[in-house]
VEXSELO-612199 format. One record per residue: x, y, z of N, C-alpha, C in turn; residue in one letter. Coordinates in steps of 0.05 Angstrom, whole numbers, padded with zeros to 5 digits, always signed. Layout:
<atoms>
XYZXYZXYZa/...
</atoms>
This chain:
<atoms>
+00017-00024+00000+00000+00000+00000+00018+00025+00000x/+00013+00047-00022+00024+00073-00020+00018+00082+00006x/+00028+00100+00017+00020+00125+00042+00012+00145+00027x/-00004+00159+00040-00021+00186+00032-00006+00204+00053x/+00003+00223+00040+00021+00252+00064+00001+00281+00047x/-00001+00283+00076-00015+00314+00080-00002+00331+00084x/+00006+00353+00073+00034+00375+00082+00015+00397+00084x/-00003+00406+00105-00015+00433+00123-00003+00461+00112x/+00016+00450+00125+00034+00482+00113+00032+00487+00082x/+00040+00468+00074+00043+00482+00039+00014+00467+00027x/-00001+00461+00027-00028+00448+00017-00018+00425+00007x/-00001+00411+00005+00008+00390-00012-00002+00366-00008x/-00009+00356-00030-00018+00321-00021+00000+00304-00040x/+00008+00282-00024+00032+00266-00047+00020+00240-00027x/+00019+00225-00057+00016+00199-00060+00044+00183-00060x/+00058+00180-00041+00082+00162-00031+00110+00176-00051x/+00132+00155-00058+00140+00164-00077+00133+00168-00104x/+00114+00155-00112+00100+00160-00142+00105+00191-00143x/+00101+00208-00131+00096+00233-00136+00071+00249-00148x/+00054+00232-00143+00030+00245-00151+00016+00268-00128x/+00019+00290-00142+00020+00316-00122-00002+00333-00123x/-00024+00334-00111-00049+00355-00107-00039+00381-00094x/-00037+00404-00107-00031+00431-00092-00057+00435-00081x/-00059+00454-00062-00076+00464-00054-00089+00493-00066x/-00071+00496-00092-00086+00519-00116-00093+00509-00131x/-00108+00481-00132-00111+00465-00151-00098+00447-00176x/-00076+00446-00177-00056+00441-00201-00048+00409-00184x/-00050+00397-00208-00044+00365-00207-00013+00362-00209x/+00011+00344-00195+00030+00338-00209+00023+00311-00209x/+00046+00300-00236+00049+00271-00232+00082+00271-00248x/+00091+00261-00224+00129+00263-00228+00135+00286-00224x/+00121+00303-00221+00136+00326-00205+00119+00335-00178x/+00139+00356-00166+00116+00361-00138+00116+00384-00140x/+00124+00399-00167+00114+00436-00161+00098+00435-00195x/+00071+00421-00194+00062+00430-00223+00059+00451-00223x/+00056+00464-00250+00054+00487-00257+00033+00489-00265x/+00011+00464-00279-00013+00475-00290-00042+00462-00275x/-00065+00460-00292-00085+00444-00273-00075+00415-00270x/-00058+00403-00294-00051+00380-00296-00017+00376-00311x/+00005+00372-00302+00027+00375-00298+00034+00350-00292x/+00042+00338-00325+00062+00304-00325+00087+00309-00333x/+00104+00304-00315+00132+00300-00320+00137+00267-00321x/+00153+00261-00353+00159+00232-00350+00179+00232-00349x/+00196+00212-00330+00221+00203-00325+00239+00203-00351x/+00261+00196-00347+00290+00201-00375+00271+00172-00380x/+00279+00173-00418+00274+00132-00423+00268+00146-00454x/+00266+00129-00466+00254+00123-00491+00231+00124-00503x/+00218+00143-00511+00194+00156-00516+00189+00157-00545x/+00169+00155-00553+00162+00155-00582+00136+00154-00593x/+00124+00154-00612+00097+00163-00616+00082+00127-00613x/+00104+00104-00607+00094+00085-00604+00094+00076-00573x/+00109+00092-00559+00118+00087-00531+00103+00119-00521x/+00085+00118-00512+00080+00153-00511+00079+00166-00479x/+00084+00188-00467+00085+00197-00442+00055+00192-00428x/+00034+00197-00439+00012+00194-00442-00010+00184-00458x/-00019+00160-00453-00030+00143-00457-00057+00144-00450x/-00081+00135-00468-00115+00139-00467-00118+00111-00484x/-00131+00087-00454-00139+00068-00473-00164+00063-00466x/-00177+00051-00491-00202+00041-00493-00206+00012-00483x/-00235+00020-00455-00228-00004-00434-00238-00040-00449x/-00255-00030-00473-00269-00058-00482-00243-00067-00502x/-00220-00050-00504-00200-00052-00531-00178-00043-00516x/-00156-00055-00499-00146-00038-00498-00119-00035-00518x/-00120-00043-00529-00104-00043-00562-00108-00021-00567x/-00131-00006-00574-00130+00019-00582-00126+00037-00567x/-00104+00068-00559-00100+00082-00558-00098+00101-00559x/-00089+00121-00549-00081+00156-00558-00058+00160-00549x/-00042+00164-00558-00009+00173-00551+00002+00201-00550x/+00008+00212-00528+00021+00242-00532+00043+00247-00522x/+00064+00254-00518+00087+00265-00512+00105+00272-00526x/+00129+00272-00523+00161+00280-00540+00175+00256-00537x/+00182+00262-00577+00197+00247-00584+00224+00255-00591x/+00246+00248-00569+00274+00262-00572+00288+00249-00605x/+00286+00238-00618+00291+00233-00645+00286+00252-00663x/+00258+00252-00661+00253+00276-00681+00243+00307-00666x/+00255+00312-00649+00258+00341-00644+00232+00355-00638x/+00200+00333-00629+00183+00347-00637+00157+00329-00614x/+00138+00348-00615+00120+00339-00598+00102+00312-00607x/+00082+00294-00607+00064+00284-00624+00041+00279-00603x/+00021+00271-00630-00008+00254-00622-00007+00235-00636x/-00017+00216-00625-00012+00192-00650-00038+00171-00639x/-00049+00166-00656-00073+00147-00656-00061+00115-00660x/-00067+00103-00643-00044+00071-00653-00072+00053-00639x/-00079+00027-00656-00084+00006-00648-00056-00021-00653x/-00049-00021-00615-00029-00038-00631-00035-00069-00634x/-00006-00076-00650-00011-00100-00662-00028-00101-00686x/-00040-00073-00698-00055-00074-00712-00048-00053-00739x/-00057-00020-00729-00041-00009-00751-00047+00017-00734x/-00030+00044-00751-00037+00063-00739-00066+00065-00752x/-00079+00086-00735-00110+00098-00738-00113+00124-00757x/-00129+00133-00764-00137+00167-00766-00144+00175-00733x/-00135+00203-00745-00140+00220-00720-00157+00242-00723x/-00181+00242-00722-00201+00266-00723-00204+00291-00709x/-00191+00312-00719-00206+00333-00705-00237+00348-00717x/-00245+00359-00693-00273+00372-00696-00283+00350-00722x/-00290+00329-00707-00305+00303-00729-00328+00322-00732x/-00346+00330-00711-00378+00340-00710-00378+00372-00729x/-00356+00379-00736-00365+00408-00751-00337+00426-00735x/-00338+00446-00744-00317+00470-00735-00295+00474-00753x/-00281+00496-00748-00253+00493-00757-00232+00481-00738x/-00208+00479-00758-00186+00479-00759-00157+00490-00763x/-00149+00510-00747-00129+00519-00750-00096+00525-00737x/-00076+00530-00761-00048+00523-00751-00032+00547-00753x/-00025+00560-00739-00007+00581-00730-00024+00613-00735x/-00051+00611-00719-00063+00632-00724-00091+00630-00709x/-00097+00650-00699-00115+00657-00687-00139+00655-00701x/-00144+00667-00721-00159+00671-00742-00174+00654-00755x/-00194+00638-00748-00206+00619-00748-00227+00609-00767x/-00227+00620-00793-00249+00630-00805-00263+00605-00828x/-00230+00586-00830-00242+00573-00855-00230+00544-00838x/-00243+00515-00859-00244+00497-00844-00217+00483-00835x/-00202+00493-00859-00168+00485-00849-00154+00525-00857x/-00147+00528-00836-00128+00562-00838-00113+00558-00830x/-00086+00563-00847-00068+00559-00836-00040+00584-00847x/-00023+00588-00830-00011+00615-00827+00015+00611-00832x/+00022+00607-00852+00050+00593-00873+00043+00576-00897x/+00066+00557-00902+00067+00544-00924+00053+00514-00916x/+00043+00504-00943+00042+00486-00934+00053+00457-00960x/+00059+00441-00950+00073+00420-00959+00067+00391-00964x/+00063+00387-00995+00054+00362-00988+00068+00340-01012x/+00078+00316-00992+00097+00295-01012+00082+00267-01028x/+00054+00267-01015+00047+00250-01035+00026+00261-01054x/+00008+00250-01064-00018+00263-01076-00045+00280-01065x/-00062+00294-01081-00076+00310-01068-00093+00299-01081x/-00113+00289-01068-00130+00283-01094-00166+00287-01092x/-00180+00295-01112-00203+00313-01110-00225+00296-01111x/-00241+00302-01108-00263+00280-01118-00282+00280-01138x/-00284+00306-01149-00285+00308-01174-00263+00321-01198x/-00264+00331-01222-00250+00339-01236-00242+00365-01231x/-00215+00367-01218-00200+00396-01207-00199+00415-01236x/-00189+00446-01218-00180+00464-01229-00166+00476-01208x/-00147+00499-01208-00140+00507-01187-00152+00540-01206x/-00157+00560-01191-00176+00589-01189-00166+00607-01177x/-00166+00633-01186-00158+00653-01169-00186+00666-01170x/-00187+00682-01150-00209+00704-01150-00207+00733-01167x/-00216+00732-01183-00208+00766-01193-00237+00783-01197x/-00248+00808-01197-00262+00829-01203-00274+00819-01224x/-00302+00823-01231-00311+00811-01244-00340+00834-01256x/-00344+00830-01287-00367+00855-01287-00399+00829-01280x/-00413+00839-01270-00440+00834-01260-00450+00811-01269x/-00452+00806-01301-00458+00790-01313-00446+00769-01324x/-00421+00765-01319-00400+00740-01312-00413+00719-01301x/-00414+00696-01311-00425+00669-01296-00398+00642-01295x/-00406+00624-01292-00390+00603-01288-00392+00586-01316x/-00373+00584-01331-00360+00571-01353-00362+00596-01381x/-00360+00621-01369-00354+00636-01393-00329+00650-01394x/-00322+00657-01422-00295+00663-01430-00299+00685-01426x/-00277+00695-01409-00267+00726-01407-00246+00731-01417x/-00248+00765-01421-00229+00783-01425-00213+00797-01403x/-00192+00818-01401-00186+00840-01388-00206+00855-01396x/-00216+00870-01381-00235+00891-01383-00212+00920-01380x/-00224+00928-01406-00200+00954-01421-00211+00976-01406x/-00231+00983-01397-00236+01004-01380-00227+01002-01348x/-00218+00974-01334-00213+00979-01307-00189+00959-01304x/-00170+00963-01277-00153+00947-01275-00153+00926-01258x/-00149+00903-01265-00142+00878-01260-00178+00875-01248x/-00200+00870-01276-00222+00869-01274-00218+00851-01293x/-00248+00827-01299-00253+00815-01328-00279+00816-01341x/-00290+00820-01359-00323+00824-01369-00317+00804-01394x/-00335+00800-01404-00348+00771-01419-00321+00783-01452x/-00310+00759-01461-00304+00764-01478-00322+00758-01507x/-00322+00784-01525-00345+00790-01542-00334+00786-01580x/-00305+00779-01576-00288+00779-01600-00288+00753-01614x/-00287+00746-01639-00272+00716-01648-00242+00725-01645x/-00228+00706-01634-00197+00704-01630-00189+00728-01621x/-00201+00733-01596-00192+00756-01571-00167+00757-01572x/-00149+00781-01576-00123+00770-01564-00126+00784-01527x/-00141+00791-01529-00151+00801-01496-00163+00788-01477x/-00166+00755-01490-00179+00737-01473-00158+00733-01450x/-00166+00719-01427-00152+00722-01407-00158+00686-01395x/-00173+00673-01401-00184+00657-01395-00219+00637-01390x/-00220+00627-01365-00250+00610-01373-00256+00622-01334x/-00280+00626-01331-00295+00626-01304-00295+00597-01289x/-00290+00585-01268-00289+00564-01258-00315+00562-01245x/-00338+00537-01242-00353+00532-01224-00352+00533-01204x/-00334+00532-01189-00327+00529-01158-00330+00503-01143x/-00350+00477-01157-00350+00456-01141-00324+00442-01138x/-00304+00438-01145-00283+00422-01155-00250+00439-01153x/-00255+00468-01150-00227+00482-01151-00206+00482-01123x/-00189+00489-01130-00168+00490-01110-00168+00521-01113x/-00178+00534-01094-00194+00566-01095-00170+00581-01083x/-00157+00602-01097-00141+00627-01080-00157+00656-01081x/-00168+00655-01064-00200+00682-01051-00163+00703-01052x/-00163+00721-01065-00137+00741-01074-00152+00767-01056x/-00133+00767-01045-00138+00794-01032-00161+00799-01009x/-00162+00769-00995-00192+00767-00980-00179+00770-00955x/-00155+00775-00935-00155+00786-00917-00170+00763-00891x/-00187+00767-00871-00186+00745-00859-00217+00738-00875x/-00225+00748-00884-00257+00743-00889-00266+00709-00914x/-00281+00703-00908-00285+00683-00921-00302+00684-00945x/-00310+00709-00949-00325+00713-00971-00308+00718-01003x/-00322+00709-01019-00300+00711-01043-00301+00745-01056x/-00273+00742-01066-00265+00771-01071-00273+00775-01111x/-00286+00762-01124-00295+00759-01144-00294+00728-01158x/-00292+00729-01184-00306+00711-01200-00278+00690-01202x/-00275+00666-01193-00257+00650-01200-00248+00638-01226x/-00224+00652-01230-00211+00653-01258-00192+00629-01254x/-00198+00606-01281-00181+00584-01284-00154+00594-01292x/-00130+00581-01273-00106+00583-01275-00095+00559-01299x/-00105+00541-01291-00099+00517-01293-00124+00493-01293x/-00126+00471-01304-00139+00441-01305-00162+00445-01321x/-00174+00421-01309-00200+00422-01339-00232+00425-01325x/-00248+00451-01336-00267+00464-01325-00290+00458-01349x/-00318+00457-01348-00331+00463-01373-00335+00492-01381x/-00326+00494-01411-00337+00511-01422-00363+00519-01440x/-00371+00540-01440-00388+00540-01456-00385+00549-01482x/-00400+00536-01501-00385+00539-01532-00418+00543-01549x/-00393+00548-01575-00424+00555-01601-00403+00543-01625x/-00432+00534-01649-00425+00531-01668-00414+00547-01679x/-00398+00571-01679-00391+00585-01700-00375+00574-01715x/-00354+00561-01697-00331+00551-01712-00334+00518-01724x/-00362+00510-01722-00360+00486-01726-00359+00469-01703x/-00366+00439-01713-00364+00425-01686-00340+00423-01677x/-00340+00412-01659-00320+00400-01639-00319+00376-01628x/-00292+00363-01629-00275+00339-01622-00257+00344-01605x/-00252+00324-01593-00229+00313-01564-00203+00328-01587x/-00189+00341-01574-00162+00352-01580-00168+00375-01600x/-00191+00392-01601-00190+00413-01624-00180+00438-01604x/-00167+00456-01612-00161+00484-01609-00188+00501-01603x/-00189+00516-01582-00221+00528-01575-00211+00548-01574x/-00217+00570-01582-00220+00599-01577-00240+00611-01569x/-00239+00647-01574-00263+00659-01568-00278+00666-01582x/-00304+00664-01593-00323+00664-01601-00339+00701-01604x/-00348+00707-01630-00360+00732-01628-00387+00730-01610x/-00399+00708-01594-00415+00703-01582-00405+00714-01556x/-00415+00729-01538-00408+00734-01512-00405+00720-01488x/-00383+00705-01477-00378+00691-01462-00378+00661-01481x/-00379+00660-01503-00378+00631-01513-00347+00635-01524x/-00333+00606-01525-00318+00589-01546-00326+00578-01565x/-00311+00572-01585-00308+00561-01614-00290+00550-01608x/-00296+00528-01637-00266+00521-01646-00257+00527-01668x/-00230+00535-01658-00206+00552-01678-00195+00545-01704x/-00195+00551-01723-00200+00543-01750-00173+00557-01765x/-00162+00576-01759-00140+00593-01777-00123+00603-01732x/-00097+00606-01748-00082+00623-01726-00097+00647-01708x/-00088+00644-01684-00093+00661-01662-00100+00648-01631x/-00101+00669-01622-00096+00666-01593-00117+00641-01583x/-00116+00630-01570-00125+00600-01559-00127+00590-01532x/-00164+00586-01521-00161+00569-01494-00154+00550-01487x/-00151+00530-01506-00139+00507-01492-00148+00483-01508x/-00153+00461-01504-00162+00438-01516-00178+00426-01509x/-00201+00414-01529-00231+00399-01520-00219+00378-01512x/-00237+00370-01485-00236+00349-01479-00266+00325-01487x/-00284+00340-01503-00305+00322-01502-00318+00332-01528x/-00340+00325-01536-00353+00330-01562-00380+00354-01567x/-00382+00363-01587-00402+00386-01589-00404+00381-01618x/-00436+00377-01623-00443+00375-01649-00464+00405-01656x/-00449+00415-01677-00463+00438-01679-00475+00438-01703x/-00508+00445-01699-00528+00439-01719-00523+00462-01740x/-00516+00485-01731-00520+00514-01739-00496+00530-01723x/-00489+00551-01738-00461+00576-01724-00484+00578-01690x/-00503+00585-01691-00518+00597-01673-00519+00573-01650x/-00514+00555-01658-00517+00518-01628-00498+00535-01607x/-00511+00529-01586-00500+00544-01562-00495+00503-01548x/-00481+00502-01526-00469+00481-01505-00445+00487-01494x/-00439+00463-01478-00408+00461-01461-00397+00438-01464x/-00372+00440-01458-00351+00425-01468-00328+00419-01447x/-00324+00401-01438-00298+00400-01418-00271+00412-01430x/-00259+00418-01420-00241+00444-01443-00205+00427-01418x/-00182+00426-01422-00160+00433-01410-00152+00452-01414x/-00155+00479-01401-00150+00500-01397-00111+00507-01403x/-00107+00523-01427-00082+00522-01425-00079+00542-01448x/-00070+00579-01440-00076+00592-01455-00045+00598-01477x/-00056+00593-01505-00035+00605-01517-00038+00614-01542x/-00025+00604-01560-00024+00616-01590-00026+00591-01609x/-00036+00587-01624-00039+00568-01651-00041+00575-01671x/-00028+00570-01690-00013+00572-01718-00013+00539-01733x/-00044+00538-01742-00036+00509-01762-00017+00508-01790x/-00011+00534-01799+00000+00527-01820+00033+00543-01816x/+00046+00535-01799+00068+00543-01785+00082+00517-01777x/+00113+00522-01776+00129+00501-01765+00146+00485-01788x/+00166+00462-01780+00183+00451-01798+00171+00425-01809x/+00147+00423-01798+00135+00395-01800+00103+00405-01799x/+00087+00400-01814+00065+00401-01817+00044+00370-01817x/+00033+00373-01789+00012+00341-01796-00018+00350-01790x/-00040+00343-01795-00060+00343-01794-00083+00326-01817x/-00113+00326-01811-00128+00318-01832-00137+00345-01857x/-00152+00346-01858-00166+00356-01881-00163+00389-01863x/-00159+00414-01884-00159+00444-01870-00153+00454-01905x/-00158+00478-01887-00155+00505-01906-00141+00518-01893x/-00126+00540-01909-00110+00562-01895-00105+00578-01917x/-00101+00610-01906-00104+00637-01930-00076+00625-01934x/-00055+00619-01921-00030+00623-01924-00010+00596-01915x/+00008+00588-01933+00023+00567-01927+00053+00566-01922x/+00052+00574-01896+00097+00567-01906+00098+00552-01884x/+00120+00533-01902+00137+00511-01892+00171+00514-01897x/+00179+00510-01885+00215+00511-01884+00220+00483-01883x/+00207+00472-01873+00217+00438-01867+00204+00420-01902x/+00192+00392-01890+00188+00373-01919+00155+00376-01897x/+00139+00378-01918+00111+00372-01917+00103+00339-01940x/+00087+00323-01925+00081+00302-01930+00044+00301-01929x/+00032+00290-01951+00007+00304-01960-00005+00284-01990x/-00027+00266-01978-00040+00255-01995-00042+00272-02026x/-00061+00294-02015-00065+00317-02042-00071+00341-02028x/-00064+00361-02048-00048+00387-02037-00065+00404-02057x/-00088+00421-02046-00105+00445-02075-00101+00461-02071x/-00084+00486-02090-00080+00510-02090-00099+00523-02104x/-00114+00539-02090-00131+00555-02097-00115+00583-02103x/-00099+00589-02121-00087+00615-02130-00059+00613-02130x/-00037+00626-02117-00017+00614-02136+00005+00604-02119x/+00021+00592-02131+00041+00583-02110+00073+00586-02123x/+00090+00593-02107+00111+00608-02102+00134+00581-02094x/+00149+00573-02108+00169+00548-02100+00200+00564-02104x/+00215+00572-02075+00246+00583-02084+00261+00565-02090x/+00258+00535-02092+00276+00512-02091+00275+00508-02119x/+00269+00473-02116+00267+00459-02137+00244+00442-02136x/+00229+00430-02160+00210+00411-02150+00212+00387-02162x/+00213+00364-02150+00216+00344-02158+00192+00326-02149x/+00177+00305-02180+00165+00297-02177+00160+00269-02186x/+00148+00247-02164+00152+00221-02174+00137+00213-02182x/+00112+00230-02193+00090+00211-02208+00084+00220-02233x/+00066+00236-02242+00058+00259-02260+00055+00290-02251x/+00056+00297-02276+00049+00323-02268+00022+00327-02296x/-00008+00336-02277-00025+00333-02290-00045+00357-02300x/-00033+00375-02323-00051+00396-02322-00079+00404-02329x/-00085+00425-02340-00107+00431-02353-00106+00430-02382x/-00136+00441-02396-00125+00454-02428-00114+00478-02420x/-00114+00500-02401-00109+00525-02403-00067+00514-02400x/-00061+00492-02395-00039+00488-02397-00025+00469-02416x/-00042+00449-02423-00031+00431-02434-00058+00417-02461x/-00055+00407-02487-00068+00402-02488-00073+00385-02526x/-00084+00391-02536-00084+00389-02572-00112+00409-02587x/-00100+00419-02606-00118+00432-02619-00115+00425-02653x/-00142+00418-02669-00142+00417-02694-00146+00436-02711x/-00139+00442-02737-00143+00462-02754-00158+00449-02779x/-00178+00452-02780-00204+00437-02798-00192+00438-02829x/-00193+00415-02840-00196+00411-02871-00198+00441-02881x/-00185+00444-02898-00185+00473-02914-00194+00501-02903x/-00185+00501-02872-00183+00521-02866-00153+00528-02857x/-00157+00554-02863-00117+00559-02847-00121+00566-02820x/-00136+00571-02804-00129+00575-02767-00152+00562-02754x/-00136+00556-02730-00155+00551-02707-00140+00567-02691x/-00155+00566-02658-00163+00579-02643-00167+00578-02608x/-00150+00575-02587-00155+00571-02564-00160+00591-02540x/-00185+00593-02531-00180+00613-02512-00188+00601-02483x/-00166+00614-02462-00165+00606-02440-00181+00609-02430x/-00197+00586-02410-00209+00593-02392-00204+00618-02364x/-00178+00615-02360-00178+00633-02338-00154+00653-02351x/-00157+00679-02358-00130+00697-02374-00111+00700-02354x/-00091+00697-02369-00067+00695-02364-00060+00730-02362x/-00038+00731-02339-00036+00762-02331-00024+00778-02357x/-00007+00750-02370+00005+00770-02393+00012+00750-02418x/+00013+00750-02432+00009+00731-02459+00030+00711-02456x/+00025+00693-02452+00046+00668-02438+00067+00654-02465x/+00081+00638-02460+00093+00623-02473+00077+00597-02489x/+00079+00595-02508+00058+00572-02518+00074+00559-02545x/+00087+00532-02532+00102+00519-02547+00070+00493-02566x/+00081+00504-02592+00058+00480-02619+00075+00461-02635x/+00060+00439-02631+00082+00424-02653+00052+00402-02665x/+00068+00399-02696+00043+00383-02712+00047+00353-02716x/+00025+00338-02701+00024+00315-02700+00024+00292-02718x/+00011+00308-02739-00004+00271-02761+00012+00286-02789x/+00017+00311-02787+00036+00314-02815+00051+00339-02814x/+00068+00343-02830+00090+00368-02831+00073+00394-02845x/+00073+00415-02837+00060+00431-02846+00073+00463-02840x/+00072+00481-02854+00086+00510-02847+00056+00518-02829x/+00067+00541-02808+00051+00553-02788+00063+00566-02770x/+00048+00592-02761+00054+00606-02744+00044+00607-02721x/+00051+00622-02701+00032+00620-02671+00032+00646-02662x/+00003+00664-02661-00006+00689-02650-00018+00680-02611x/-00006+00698-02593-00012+00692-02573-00017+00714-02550x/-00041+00720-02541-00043+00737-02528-00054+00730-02497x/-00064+00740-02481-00058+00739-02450-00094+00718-02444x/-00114+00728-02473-00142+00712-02472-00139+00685-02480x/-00116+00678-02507-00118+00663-02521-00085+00659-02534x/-00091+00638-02554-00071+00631-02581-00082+00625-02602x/-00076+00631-02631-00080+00618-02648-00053+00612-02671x/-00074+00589-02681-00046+00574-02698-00060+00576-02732x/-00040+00588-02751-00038+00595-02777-00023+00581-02790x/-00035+00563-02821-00020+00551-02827-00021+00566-02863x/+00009+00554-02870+00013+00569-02896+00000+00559-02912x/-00018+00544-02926-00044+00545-02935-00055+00523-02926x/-00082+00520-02943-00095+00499-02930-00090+00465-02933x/-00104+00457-02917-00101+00426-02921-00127+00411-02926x/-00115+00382-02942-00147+00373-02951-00151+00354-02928x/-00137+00350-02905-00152+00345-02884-00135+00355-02862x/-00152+00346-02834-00147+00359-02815-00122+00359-02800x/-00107+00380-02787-00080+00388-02783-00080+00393-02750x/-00074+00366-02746-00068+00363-02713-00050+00375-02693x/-00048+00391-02679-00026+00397-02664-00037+00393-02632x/-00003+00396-02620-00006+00386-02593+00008+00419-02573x/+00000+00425-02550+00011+00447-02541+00007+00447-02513x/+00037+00467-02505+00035+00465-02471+00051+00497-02473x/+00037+00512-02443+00038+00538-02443+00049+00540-02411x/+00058+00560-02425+00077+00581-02390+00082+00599-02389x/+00067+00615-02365+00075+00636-02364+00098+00650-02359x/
</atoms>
């Protein structure tokens, strides 16, 4: 049996040598006899650790399960540690029932606040499809999945972008269910400081036929629709890439589209290497080798090199072709379909017999003259250049 000592003079109660010490100002020791607080554990020198703990809370139907608190001289630092042993560590809940949570700050406002950096080595992971968002100024009529601009009348504001291929677009509005939210400039308050602008990941947008439908990997821009995207058809500034499909009946089909947000510049008919399906473009340069089923020039084309070709080369009549000069007449007659800017080159030679003849050639046409007539018809063959 311990002894119980009563010390009158100083209020002290101690439980033998255990040291378990009742002041008479209320403060508990245990291992010491001058606590300092209501409850004051001093543990002996030894080996301490978040598995060995100074203080210990076990569960009487379990007592496997635990609560562990003290210092651990290894790692320099206090702990709590939830352990069922023999079994595994636990989670450790704070405010399970509702409240916050917060770390190096008074300021209590949001469910985790915390007053530094924070650090994290494995994954973060969302439960639906993230974005991360900043808060910025926003004009009135801004909603969630429309494309904005900078707004040219105020600073660091955004209002609906109203352009095809903005170069003033700035980005897409985020929903808010799903973001990793930076409230900019919100001070301790929890209220948001404007319209959350995608930094980063993949948000829905809202889109229109103008540009045509849309497929997984097309180029989306901004749309002369207000707050809508398109998809981008010729060079310029660019939101990012469809992630999903939009069939557009008409320019006017309004919907949304999962978009990966990622703002830049696109140029399809640019670069040393050109790949894609079927397009148009006002303009074509290549420096590199382009590779290409079939290739239509609609007007003219400009070669500084050389051209070399392994199959045919297949023209028109306005280039290539045969013309007859009828039984006892002396000329015939070709005129181009499309005039030539200036009366071209037009090489004639006669097919089925020898014959004298000249060649008149002007920028509409050619004609071929022969030194008299023939009692039948006088074949020739001809190819032109300008």
């Amino acid at each position: 049996m311990i002894p119980l000592e009563i010390n009158n003079s100083s209020g002290l109660v101690s439980l033998g040598s255990a040291m378990v010490n009742i002041q008479n100002s209320g403060n508990v020791g245990i291992g010491t006899s001058s606590p300092q607080a209501r409850l004051d554990i001093v543990a002996p020198s030894g080996a301490y650790n978040s598995e060995i703990g100074m203080l210990r809370l076990s569960y009487a139907p379990n007592p496997a399960k635990k609560l562990y608190m003290g210092w651990d001289d290894t790692l320099g630092a206090a702990y709590i540690q939830s352990v069922w042993s023999g079994n595994a560590f636990k989670p450790l809940l704070l405010n399970p029932n509702l409240g916050n949570v917060c770390i190096g700050t008074t300021s209590c406002n949001n469910k985790l606040g915390v007053n530094g950096s924070i650090g994290a080595a494995g994954t973060i992971t969302a439960s639906t499809t993230p974005d991360i968002a900043e808060t910025i100024p926003s004009a009135p009529d801004v909603t969630a999945a429309d494309v904005v601009m900078a707004d040219p009348s105020s600073v660091e504001r955004v209002v609906k972008s109203s352009t095809a291929y903005n170069p003033a677009m700035v980005g897409v509005i985020s929903d808010g269910t799903s973001s990793f939210m930076i409230n900019s400039h919100a001070g301790n308050s929890t209220n948001l400081t404007g319209a959350p602008l995608v930094l980063a990941g993949r948000v829905p947008v809202k889109v229109t036929g103008e540009g045509g439908s849309i497929r997984p990997g097309d180029y989306l821009t901004s749309s002369s629709m207000p707050g809508y995207a398109m998809k981008a058809n010729r060079a310029g500034p660019t939101l990012g890439k469809a992630l999903g499909y939009f069939d557009a009946a008409d320019p006017s089909s309004k919907g949304t589209v999962l978009v990966l947000v990622n703002l830049s510049y696109w140029d399809p008919a640019s670069g040393g290497s050109l790949q894609g399906g079927a397009g148009s473009f006002g303009s074509l340069n290549v420096s590199g080798t382009v590779t290409t089923g079939e290739l239509k020039v609609q007007g003219s084309a400009s070669f500084a090199g050389n051209i070399s070709v392994g199959g045919h080369i297949v023209g028109n009549p306005d280039t290539r072709g045969s013309l007859a000069v009828p039984a006892g007449r002396l000329s015939a007659r070709y005129v181009f379909a499309k005039r030539y800017s200036a009366p071209p080159i037009v090489v004639v030679s006669p097919t089925n017999q020898a014959v004298a003849f000249r060649v008149e050639t002007t920028a509409e046409g050619f004609s071929i003259y022969l030194g008299a007539p023939s009692a039948i018809p006088v074949n020739f063959s001809y190819m032109v250049q300008q």
